[in-house]
Each structure stands twice: as C-alpha cells, then as structure tokens.
Legacy VTK file of the C-alpha trace (Angstrom):
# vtk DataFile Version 3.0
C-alpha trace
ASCII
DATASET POLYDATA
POINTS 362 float
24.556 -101.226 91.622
23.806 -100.043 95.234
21.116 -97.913 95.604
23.120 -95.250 97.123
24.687 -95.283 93.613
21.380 -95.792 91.994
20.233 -92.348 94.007
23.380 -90.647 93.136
23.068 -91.669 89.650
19.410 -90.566 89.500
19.651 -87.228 90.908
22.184 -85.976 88.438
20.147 -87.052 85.985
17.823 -84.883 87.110
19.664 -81.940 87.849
21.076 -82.063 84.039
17.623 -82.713 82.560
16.603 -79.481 84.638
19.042 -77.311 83.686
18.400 -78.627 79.821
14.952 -77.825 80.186
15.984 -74.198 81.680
18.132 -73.490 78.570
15.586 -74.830 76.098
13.338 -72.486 77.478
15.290 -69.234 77.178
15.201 -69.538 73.679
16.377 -67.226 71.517
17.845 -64.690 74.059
21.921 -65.586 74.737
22.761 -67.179 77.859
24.694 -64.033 79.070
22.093 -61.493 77.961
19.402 -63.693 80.299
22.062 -63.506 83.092
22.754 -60.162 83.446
19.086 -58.942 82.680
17.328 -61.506 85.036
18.258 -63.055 88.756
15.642 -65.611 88.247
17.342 -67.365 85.784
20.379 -68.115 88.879
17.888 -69.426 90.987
17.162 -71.925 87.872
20.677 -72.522 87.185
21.847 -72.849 91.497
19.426 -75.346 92.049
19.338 -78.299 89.734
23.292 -77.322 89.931
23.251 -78.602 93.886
21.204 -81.564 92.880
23.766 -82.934 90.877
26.588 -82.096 93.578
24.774 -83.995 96.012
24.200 -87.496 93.305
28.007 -86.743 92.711
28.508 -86.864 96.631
26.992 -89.996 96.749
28.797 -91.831 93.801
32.151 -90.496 95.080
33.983 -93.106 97.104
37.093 -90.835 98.040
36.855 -89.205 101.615
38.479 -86.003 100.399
36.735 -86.212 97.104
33.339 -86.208 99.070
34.553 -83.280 101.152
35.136 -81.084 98.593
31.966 -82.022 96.529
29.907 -81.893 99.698
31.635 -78.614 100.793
30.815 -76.967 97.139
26.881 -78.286 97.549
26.886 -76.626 100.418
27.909 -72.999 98.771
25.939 -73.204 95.951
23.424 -74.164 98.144
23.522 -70.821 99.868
24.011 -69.039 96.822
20.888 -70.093 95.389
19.141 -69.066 99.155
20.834 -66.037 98.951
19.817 -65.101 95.444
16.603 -66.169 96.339
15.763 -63.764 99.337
17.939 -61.013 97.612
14.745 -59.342 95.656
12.913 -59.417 99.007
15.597 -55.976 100.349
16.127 -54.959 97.027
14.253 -51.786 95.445
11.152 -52.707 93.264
12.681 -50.407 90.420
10.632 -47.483 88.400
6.640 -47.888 88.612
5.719 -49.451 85.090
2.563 -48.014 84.237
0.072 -49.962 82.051
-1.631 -48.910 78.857
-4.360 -49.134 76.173
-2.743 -50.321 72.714
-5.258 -51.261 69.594
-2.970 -53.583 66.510
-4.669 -54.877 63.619
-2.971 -56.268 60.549
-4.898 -56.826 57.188
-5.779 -59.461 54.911
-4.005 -60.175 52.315
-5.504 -63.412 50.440
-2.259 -65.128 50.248
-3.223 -68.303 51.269
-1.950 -69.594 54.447
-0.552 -67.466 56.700
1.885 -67.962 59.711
1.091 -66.183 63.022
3.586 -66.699 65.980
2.534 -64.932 69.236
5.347 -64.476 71.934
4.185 -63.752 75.459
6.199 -62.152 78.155
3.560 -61.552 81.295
-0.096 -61.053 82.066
-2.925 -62.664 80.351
-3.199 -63.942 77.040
-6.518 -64.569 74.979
-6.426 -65.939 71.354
-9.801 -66.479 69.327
-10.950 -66.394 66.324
-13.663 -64.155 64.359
-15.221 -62.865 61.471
-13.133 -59.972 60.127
-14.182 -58.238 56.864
-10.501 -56.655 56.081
-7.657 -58.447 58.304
-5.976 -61.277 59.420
-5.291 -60.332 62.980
-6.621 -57.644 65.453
-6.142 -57.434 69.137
-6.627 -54.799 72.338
-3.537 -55.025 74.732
-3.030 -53.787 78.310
0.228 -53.918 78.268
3.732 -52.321 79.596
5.084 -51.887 76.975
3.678 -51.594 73.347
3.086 -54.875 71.614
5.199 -55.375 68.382
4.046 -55.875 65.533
6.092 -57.146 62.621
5.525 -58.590 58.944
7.795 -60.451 56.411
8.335 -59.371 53.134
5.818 -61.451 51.555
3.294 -60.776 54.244
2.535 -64.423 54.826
4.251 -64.435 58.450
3.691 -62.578 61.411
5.087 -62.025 64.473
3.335 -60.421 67.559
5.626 -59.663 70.541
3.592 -58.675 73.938
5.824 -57.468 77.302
9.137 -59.818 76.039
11.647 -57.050 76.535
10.999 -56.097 80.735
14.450 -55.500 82.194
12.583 -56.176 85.681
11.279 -59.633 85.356
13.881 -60.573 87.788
11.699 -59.075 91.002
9.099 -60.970 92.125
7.720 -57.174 93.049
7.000 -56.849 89.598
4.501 -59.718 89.061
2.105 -57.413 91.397
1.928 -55.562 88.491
1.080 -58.067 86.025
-2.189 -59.496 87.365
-3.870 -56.220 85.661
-2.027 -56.842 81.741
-4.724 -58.377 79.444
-3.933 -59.005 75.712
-7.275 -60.327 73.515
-5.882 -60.989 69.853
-8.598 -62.498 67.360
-7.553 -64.798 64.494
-9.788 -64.292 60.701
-11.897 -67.511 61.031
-11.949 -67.932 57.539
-8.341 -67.445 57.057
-5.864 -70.704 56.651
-3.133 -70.194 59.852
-0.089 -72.010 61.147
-0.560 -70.714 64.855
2.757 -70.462 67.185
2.327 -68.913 70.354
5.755 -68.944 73.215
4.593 -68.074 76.557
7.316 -67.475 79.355
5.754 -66.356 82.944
2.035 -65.268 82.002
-1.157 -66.876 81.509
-2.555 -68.151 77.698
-6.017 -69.028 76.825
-6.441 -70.517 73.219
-9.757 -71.126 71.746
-9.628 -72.363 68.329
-13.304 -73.107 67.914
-14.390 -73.258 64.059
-11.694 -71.933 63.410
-9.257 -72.705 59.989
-5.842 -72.970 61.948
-3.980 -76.067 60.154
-1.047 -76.462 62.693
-0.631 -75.123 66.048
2.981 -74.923 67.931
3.019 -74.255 71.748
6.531 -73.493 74.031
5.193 -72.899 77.538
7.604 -71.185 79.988
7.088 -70.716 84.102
3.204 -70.156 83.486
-0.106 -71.738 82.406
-1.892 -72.361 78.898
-5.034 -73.979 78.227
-6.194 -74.665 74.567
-9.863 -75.364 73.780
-10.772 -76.647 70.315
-14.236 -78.150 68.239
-15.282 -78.185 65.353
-12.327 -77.017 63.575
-12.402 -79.219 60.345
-8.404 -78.272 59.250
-6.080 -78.634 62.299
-4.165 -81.257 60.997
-1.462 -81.396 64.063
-0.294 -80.381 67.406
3.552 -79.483 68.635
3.923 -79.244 72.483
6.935 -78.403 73.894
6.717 -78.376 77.755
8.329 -75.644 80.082
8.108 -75.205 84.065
4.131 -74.653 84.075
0.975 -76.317 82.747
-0.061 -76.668 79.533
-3.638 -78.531 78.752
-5.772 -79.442 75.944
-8.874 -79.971 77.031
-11.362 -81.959 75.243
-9.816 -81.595 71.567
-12.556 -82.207 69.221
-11.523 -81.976 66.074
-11.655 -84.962 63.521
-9.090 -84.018 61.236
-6.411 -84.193 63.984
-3.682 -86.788 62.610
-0.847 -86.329 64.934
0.412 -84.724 68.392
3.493 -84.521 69.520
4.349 -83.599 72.938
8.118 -82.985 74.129
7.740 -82.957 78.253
9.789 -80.279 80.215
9.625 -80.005 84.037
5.961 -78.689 84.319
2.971 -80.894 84.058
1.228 -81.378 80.351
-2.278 -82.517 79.836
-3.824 -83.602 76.769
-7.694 -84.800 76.270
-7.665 -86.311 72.707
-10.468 -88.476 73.657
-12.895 -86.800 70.948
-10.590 -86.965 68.227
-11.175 -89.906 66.213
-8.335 -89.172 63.365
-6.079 -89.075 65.382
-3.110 -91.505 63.744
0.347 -91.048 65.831
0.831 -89.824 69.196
4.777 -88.988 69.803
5.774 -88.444 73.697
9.631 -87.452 74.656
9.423 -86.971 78.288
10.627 -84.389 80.231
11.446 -84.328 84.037
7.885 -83.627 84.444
4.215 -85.146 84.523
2.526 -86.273 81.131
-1.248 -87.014 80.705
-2.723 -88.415 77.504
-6.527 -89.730 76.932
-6.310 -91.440 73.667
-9.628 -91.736 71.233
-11.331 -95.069 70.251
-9.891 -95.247 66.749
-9.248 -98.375 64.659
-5.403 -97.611 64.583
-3.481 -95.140 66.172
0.475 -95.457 66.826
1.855 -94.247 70.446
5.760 -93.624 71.207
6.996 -92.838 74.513
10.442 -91.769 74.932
13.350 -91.209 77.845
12.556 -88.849 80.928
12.514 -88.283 84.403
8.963 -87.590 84.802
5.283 -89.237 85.040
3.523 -90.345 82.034
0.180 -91.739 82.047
-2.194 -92.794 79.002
-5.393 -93.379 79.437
-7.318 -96.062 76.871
-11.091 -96.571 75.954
-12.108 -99.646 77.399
-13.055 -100.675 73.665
-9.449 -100.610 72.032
-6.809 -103.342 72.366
-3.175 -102.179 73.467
-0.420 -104.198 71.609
3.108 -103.245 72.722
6.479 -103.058 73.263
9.086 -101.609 75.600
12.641 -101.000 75.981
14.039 -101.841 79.345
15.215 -98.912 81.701
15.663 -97.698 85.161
11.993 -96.686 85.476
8.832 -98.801 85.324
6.363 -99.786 83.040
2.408 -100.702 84.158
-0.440 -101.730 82.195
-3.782 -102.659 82.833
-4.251 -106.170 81.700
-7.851 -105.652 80.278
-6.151 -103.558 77.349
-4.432 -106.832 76.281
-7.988 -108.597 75.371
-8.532 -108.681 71.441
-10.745 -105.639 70.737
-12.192 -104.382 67.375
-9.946 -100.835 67.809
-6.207 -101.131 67.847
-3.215 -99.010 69.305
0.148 -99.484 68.845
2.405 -99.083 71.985
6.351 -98.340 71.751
8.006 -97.585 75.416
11.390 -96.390 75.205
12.127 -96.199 79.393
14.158 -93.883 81.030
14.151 -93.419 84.978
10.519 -92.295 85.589
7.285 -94.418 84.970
4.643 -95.193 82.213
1.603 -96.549 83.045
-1.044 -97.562 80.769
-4.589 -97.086 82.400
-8.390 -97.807 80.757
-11.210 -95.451 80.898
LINES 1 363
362 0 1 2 3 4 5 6 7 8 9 10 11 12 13 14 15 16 17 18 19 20 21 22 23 24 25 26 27 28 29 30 31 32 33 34 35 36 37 38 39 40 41 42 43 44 45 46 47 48 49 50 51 52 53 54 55 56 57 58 59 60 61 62 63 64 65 66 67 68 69 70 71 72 73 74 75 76 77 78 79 80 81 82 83 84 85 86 87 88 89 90 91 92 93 94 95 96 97 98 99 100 101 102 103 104 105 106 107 108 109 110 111 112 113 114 115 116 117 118 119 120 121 122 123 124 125 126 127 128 129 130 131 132 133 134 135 136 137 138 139 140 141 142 143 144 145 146 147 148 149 150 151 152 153 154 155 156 157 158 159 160 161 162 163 164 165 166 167 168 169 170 171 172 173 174 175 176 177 178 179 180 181 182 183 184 185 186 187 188 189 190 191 192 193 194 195 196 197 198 199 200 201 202 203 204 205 206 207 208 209 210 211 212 213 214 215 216 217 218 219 220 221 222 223 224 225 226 227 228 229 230 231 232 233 234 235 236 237 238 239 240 241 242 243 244 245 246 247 248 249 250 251 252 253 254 255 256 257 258 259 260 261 262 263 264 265 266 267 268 269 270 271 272 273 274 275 276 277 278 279 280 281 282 283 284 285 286 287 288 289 290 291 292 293 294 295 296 297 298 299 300 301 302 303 304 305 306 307 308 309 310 311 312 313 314 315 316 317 318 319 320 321 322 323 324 325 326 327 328 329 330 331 332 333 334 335 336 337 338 339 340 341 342 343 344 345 346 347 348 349 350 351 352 353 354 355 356 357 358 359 360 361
C-alpha cells in the first residue's frame, strides 16, 4: 500500500472514530434534539466529516471522482468555518442569572445505594462527610435548579446540575459559567456506587475514606480530576473518555481490583502506582492520549485494545513484563529492562490499531 493510501486510509479512520466518540458522548439526548438545541454539536459533526473527505480524496483514483470529493471537502469545510464564527455576530440570548439552591436527601439504611451525578457547566465538587440523617447534601450556584430525583425503592439517585441550557451553543455563555459552583457531600459511612457524567464543566472528586464500592466516570468537552486514599471498599474503576481530561491522581486504595478505561479523543491519566490490588487493567483506546502507572504487584493482567491515539504504561523497575501483541498499523515499544526475570509479574496483551503503545519503566 502507498502511503498516500496509507494517509488516506488513516485519516478516515480518524474522522469516523471522532464522530463515534461525538455521538457516544451525547448520550441520552436524540441526535435531532442535540441539533436543533446546540450549534456546537455541527462544528463536531463538520469537522471530523472533512477529514474523512480529504482520506477519501486521496484513496480515489478517478479524476472526476476526486473533483467532486475534493469540491464537497471544500464546502463542508466552510460550513464548519462558517458555523464556527456564526456565534461571534449572533445575540448572546436572555441574561441567565445565577442562584443559591440547598438539596439534601436522607438516609435510608438500605444498604448500598446508587448515586449518579450529571453535570452540565461550572464547577463540580464531590466529597464525602459525616452526616447524622442523609445520604447526600450539596449547595449549588447554579442556573437553573439542580434536580433531584429518587427511585421507588430509594436505593438510586439521580442529581441533575445545569443539563437542560438551551444556550450552550454560544460560546458567550461560558462567560457566565466561570461563577456556577456545585459542592455535593457523599455519607462517609454509607456503601455507594458513584456515577458522575460531566459534559463542558469542571469535576473535582475526592473520595478520601470514603465507602464508595464502584465509581463510573463519562467525561465530555471538560476536565475531571479524582483523588482517592484510604478508601478500604472501592473495588473498581469505569472510565469512559470524552473530548477533555480526565485524571486519577495517585489512587491509593488497596482494595482496587480492576480499572477499565475506554479512551475517547481527550487525554486520560491514571496513577495506580499506590494500588497494590490492583488485578486487571482493561484499555480500549480512543483517538486520544492514554497514561497508565501500574503498581508493583505480584500479578496483574493488562489489555490494550484498537485506537487512534497514544497509550503509554509506565512499569516499576521491579516487575517483569511478559507479553504479547497483535500486529497492526501502529507501533509497539518496550523497554527491554522489563523483559529481565523479576520477582513481580504483569501480563501484557496488545491488540494494535493505528496509533502507538509504548511500554516505559519507572
């Protein structure tokens, strides 16, 4: 294969793993409902849309074949430019003030409980505390009143905070969310399964001590960080990656067994360096950048799957990397000193796809 039909090949690779990525994102809102509430969602669509015009361009071999693909690149190209300037004339819409909401839900001593937290903008804080008579309480800033609702048995929860904002669409409204704060505080002594979806805000988790047995994290266009020690019943971790950052940092919690992380096309970073449990780490990449520290443990099994995107796992200089790998389009490195025999063991399978894995010791 030539490489202009290598490049042609890889780009609409991309473009379609982009626009998959997009959709997986929106969730649980319709495809038409996001398009006629929000122009950022075109801008989403246009572009990885032109990408794969332009790899088609270059597999096509026809000369009027490649002027009509190159001619529709071109006006979707200035579709997505004009889409893109078009909030910059438009109106900024009604002023959206922001106000003071108190929630609280209480205890009921039903054993574990399921708390999913669904973000739209501003900044999120989740923690946990010592409180006498419920489950969950939280102070929001908000634009909207957060929502609050309960199933039948009590047992699940749902918090929704600024997901319903008809306005997303103009940038002119993100001046407005830099001033939104939400604070919600988990029962410390209360068994959770902890969701939380973010889409275009900012989420701090601190889990510290706390009694969350699962947590589940969907990360949209913004950032989440997620600090965590001493927590002696999180059992696992479910990433799934969006168009920002998510990070663990410096996980230290010994009853972590598993983490699995399903890239999108943001960057994901996860310190598991201090969590000697830790049995099976289980990467599907994304179009994106991955970033795992692994723990010295005496086994732990490692699969890496597909994608577009970076992925790099870092080792303990201490632990001997047996493996195996798939061939692909992309490339595979590893450091040679993780081959030695060492007393600690992980278990390496590669499945490549076009991007690169690379196996690094710390």
């Amino acid at each position: 294969m030539s490489e202009r039909k290598t490049l042609g090949t890889v780009l609409i690779l991309l473009g379609i793993l982009l626009l998959v990525a997009k959709w997986a994102w929106i969730g649980e809102e319709t495809a038409l409902y996001f398009l006629t509430k929000h122009r950022s969602i075109l801008l989403t669509a246009l572009w990885p849309l032109v990408i794969i015009l332009v790899g088609s361009y270059l597999l096509v071999t026809h000369e009027r074949g490649k002027k009509v693909v190159g001619w529709l690149a071109l006006l979707v190209a200035i579709g997505a430019i004009f889409v893109s300037i078009l909030p910059l004339f438009g109106p900024a819409g009604p002023a959206i003030e922001a106000q003071e909401y108190d929630f609280e839900v209480p205890y009921l001593h039903h054993g574990k409980s399921e708390v999913i937290i669904n973000q739209g903008i501003g900044t999120l804080a989740i923690g946990t505390k010592e409180l006498d008579r419920y489950l969950l309480k939280g102070h929001s800033r908000s634009l909207t009143r957060p929502v609050l609702t309960k199933s039948s048995d009590g047992n699940q929860i749902v918090l929704k905070i600024d997901t319903e904002l008809e306005d997303w669409g103009s940038w002119k409204s993100w001046t407005r969310s830099k001033e939104l704060r939400t604070t919600v505080y988990l029962k410390k002594e209360a068994p959770l399964s902890l969701k939380v979806n973010e889409r275009y805000g900012k989420c701090e988790i601190n889990l510290e001590s706390s009694r969350v047995v699962d947590l589940n994290i969907k990360g949209g266009a913004g950032e989440i960080r997620v600090k965590s020690s001493g927590n002696k019943h999180l059992k696992g971790i479910n990433i799934e990656g969006g168009l920002g950052e998510i990070e663990l940092e410096a996980i230290q919690d010994r009853e972590l067994r598993q983490v699995k992380i399903h890239g999108g096309a943001g960057r994901i970073l996860a310190d598991l360096a201090e969590s000697p449990g830790l049995e099976a780490v289980d990467i599907e990449r994304g179009v994106g950048e991955v970033t795992v520290y692994l723990p010295s443990n005496q086994y732990t099994n490692v699969r890496v799957k597909g994608g577009v995107g970076e992925t790099t796992i870092w080792v303990p200089h201490d632990v001997q990397v047996k493996h195996k790998s798939e061939k692909g389009l992309g490339s595979f490195d590893i450091d040679p000193r993780l081959l030695d025999e060492a007393e600690n063991l992980i278990y390496l399978d590669v499945e490549m796809g076009i991007g690169s894995v690379s196996v690094r010791q710390y």
